[in-house]
C-alpha positions in Angstrom: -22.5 -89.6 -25.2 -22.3 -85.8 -25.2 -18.9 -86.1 -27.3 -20.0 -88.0 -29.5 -23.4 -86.1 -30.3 -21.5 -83.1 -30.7 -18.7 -84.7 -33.1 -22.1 -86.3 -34.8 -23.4 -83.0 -35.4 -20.7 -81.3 -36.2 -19.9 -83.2 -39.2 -23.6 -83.6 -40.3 -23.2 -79.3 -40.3 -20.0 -78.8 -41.6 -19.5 -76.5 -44.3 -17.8 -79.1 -46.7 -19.3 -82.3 -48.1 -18.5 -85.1 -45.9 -18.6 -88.6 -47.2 -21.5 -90.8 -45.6 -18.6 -93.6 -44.5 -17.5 -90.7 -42.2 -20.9 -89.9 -40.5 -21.5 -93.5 -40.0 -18.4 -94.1 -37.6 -19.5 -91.5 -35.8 -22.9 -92.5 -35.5 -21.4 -96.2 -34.7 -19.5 -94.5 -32.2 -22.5 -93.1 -30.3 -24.4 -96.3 -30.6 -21.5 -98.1 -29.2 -21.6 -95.1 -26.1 -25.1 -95.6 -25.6 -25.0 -99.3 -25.6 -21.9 -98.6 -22.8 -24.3 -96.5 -21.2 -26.9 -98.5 -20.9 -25.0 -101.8 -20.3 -23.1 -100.2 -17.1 -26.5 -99.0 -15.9 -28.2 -102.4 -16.2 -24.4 -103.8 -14.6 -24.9 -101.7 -11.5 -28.8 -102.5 -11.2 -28.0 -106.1 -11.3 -25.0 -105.6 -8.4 -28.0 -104.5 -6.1 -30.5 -106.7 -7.5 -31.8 -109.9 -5.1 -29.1 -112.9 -6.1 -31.3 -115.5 -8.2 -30.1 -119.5 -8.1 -31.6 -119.9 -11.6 -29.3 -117.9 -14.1 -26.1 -119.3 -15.3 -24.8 -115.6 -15.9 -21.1 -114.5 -14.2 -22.6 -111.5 -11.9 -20.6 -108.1 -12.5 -19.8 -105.8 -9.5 -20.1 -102.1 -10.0 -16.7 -101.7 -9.8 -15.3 -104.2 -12.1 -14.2 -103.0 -15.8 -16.8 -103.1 -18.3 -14.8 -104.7 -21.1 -16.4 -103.5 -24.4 -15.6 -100.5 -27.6 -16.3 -100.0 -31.0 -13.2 -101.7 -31.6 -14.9 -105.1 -30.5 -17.3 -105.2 -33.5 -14.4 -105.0 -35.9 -12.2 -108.1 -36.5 -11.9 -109.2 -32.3 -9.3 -106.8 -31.9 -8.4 -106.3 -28.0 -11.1 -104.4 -26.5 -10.5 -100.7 -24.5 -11.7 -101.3 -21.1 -13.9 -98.4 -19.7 -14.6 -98.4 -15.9 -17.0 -95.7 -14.0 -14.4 -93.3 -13.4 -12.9 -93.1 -16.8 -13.9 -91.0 -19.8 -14.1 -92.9 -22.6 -11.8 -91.6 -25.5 -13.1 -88.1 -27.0 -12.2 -88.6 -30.3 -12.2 -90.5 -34.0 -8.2 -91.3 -34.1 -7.6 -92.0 -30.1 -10.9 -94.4 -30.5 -9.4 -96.7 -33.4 -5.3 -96.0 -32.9 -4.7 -93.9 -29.9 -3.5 -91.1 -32.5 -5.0 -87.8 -32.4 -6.1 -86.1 -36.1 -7.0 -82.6 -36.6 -6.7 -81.9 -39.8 -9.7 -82.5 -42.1 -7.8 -83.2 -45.1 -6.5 -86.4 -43.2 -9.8 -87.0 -42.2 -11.3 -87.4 -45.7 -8.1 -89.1 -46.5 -8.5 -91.9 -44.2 -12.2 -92.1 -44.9 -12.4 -92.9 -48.6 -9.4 -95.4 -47.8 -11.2 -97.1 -45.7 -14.3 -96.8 -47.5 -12.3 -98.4 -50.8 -11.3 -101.1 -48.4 -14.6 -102.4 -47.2 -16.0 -102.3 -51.0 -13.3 -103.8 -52.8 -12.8 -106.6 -49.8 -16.1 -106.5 -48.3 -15.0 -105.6 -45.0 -12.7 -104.0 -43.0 -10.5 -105.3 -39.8 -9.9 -102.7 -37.2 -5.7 -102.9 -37.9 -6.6 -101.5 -41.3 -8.8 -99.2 -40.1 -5.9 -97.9 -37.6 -3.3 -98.2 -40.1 -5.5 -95.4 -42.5 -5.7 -93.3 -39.9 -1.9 -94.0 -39.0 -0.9 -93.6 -42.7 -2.7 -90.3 -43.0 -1.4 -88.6 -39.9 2.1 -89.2 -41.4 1.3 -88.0 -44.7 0.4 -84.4 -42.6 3.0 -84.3 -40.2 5.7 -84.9 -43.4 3.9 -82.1 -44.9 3.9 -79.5 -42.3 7.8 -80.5 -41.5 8.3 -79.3 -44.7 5.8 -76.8 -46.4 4.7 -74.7 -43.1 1.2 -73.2 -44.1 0.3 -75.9 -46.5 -3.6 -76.6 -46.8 -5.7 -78.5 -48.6 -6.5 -77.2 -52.1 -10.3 -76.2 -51.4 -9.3 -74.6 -48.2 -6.9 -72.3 -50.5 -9.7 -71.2 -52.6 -12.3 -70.2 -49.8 -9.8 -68.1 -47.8 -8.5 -66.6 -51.5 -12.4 -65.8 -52.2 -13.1 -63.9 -49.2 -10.1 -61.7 -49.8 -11.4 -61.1 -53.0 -15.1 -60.1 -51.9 -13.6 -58.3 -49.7 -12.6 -56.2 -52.8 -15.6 -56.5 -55.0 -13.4 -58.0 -57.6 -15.6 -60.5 -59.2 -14.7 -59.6 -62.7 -11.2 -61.4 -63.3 -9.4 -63.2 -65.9 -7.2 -65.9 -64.6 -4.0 -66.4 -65.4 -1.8 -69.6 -64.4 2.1 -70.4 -64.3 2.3 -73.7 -63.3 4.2 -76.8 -64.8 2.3 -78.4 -67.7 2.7 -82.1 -66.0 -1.1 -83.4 -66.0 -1.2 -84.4 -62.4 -1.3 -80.4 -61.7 -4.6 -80.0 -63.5 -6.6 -82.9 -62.3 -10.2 -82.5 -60.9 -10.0 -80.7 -57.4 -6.1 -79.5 -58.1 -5.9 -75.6 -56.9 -5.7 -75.4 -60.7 -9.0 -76.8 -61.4 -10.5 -74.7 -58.7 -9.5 -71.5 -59.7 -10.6 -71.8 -62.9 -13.7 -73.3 -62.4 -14.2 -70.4 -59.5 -12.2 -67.5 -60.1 -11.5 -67.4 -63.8 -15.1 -68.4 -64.1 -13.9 -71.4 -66.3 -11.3 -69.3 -68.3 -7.8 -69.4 -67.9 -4.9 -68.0 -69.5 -1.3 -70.2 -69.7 2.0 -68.2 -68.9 3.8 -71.2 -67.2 6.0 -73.8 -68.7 8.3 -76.1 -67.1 8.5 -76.9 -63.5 5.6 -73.6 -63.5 8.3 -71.0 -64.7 6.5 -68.0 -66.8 8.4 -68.6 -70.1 6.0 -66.8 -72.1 7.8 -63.9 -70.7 6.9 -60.2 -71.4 5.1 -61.3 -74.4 2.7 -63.7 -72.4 1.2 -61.5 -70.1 1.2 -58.6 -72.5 -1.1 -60.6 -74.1 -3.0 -62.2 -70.9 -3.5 -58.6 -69.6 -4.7 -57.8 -72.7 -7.6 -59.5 -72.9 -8.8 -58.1 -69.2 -12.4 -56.6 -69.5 -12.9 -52.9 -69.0 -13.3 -52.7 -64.8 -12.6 -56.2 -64.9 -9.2 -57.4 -62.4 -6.6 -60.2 -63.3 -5.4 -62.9 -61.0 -1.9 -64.8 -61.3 -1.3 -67.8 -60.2 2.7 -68.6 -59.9 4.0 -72.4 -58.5 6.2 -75.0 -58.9 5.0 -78.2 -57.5 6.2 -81.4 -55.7 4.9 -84.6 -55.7 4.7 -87.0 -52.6 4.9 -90.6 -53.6 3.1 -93.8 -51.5 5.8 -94.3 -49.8 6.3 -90.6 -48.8 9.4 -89.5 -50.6 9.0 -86.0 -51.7 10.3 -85.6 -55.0 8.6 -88.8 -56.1 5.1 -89.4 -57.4 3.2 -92.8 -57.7 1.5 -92.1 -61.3 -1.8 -94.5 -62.3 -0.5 -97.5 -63.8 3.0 -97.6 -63.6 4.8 -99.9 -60.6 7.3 -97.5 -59.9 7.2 -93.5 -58.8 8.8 -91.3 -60.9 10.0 -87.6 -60.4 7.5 -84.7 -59.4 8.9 -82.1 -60.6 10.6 -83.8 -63.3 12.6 -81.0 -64.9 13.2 -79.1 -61.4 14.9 -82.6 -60.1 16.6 -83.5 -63.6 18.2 -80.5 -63.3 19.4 -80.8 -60.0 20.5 -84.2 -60.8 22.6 -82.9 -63.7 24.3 -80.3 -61.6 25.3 -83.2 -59.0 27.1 -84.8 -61.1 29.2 -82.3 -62.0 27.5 -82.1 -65.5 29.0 -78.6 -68.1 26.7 -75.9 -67.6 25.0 -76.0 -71.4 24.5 -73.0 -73.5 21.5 -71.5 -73.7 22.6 -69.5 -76.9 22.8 -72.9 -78.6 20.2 -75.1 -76.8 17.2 -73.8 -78.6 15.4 -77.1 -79.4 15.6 -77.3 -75.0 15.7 -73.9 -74.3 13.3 -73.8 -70.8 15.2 -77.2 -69.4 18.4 -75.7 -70.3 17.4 -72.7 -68.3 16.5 -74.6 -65.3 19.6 -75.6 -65.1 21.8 -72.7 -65.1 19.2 -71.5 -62.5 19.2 -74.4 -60.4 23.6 -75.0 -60.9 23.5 -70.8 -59.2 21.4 -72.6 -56.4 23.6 -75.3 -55.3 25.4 -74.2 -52.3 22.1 -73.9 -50.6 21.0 -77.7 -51.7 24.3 -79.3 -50.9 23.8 -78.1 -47.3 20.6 -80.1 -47.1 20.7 -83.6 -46.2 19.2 -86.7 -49.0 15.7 -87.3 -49.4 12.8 -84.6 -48.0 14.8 -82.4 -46.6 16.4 -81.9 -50.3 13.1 -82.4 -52.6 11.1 -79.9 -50.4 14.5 -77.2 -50.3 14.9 -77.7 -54.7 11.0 -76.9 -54.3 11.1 -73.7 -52.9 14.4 -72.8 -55.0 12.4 -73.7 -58.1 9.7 -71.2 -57.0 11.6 -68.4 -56.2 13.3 -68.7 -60.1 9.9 -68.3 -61.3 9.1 -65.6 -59.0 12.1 -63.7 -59.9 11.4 -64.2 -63.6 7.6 -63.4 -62.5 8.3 -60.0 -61.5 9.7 -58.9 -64.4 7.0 -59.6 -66.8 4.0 -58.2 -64.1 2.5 -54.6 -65.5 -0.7 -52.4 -64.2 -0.8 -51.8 -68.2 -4.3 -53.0 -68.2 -8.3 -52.2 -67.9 -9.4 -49.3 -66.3 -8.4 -46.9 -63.5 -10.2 -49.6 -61.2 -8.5 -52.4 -62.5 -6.4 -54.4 -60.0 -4.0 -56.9 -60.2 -3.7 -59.9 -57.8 -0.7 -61.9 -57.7 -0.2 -65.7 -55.5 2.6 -67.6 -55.2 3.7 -70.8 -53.9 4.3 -74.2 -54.3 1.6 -77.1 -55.3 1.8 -80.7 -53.8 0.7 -83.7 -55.8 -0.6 -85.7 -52.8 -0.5 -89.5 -52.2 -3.3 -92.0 -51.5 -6.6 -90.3 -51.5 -5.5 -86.8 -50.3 -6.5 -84.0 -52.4 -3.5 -82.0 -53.3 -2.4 -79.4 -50.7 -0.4 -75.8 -51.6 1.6 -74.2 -49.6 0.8 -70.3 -50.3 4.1 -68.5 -50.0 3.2 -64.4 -51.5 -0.2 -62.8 -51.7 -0.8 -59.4 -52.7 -2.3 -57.1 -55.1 -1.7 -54.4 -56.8 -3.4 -51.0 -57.7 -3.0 -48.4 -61.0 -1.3 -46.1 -58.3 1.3 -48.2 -57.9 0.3 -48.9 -54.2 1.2 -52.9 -53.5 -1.1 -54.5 -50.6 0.0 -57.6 -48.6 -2.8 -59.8 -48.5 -1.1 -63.1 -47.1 -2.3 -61.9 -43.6 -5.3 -61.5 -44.3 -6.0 -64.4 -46.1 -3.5 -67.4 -44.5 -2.7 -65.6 -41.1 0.5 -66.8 -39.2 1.6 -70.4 -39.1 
């Protein structure tokens, strides 16, 4: 009862929105302890009560199993069997699958698919229910394999903002270099949040394919251009990676097509074409495919360090962070202090977006985060904002 009062209240506090489905299992999940409660209690009176010839009722001793969970009013599944001198389980995913979840992300995740279930089907049978909670757990652990210090989108641009009140910088154009590929700049994407919240709905574009700054020199001559007097700019550097449904990195399942395509697209293609042993093409000629061209004598240089990866994850999530240190490099060589006023400071992120699966929003995993002053004095901020992993 205690546990699940707490869990209740937790959630009903919690500093994000939590969707109602989610309150309600909890709030089944204390009804169903209560009922426990009380059913036991009424067990044990009746053990001691005077026998009665009348009732029809099988008698229950004390110390027989009280065969009943939440489980039970979902489908008949096989009921969890509670006796006096066991704790019932303490939380959500050990209730419904006997797996544990701890990351809120997941949580949400396996909400609204189970919330999509019970509206589009009008129910919901408890091996569905187990196998969202299942489905999302994997979806995390395949993450964290791979992108150590990956977080949910909205959890990016909380700890981002309190490094920046930390530093009264409140005034800031926003500038992004990420790949143009629309499932980067959907509603809730770190993109959409840190315009909406940092740039304060403005954002200037220095990123072309696979999120490499091919605006160059020119680009953020003009970005830093346009920063306010006292005002600070922000850049946002990434590559990103999609996960499809059925958890391929490298692979994203796109809104009305039956298959998953590549995610990055260009970042792949060109590993693809250095694979099969494809001519290096000239970028003195290629103009009309100049950036893709690019990628791949960038990507060909790389190689060695991808061929030593084995197929499938291990490879998409190694091209990933390859892919972001090209634009990083390239990055660094367009970055200037040329701008605002002696107060003006420049914050730079880096890392790598994640075009989730399912009803995730997307994660990023933040790889560099500094900023830098008119005196030339450069700041680590990743500390401070993501801590250790």
């Amino acid at each position: 009862l205690k546990e699940a009062v707490r869990l209740s209240t937790e959630l009903v506090h919690h500093r994000k929105p939590i969707d109602l489905l989610v309150i309600s299992i909890y709030t089944m999940m204390f009804t169903t302890a209560a009922a426990a409660f009380l059913a036991l209690s009424a067990s044990t009176a009746e053990a001691f009560a005077p026998s009665s010839s009348t009732t029809n009722n099988v008698r229950r001793s004390a110390q027989q199993p009280l065969q009943m969970s939440y489980l039970d009013s979902l489908a008949g599944a096989q009921p969890l069997s509670f006796t006096t001198t066991s704790s019932p389980p303490s939380t959500f995913g050990e209730l419904l699958s006997g797996d544990d979840m701890n990351d809120l992300c997941a949580f949400n995740a396996a909400s609204l698919d189970i919330q999509s279930t019970i509206s589009s089907n009008g129910g919901i049978t408890a091996a569905q229910i187990q196998d969202s909670i299942r489905k999302a757990n994997e979806v995390v652990s395949i993450i964290r394999q791979n992108f150590p210090g990956a977080m949910g989108s909205s959890e990016i641009l909380e700890r981002v903002k309190r490094v920046l009140d930390m530093y009264n910088a409140d005034n800031i154009l926003l500038t992004q270099s990420v790949c143009p590929d629309e499932i980067n700049h959907e509603h809730g994407d770190i993109t959409d949040l840190f315009i909406e919240n940092i740039g304060g709905g403005k954002v200037f574009h220095l990123g072309g394919l696979a999120g490499v700054p091919f605006t160059g020199k020119t680009g953020f001559g003009a970005y830093s251009a346009h920063v306010a007097d006292g005002g600070h700019a922000f850049v946002l550097q990434a590559p990103h990676i999609g996960m499809s449904d059925d958890l391929e990195l490298g692979k994203y399942s796109r809104e009305g097509q039956d298959h998953a395509g590549s995610a990055c697209g260009a970042a792949v293609g060109a590993m693809c074409h250095c694979m099969a042993g494809n001519p290096m093409p000239d970028l003195a000629t290629a103009t009309a495919d100049w950036q893709m061209n690019f990628l791949i004598q960038e990507i060909g240089k790389r190689m060695p360090a991808l061929n030593a990866c084995a197929e499938g994850n291990e490879k998409q999530s190694e091209l990933a962070r390859q892919t972001h240190q090209i634009g990083k490099d390239m990055l660094e060589q367009c970055l200037s202090t040329d701008f605002g006023d002696a107060d003006s400071m420049l914050f730079v992120m880096t890392g790598i977006q994640i075009n989730m699966p399912f009803e995730f929003e997307d994660y990023f995993q933040p790889l560099s985060f500094e900023v830098r002053k008119k005196d030339g004095s450069v700041v680590d901020l990743y500390q401070e904002a993501f801590g250790s992993w």
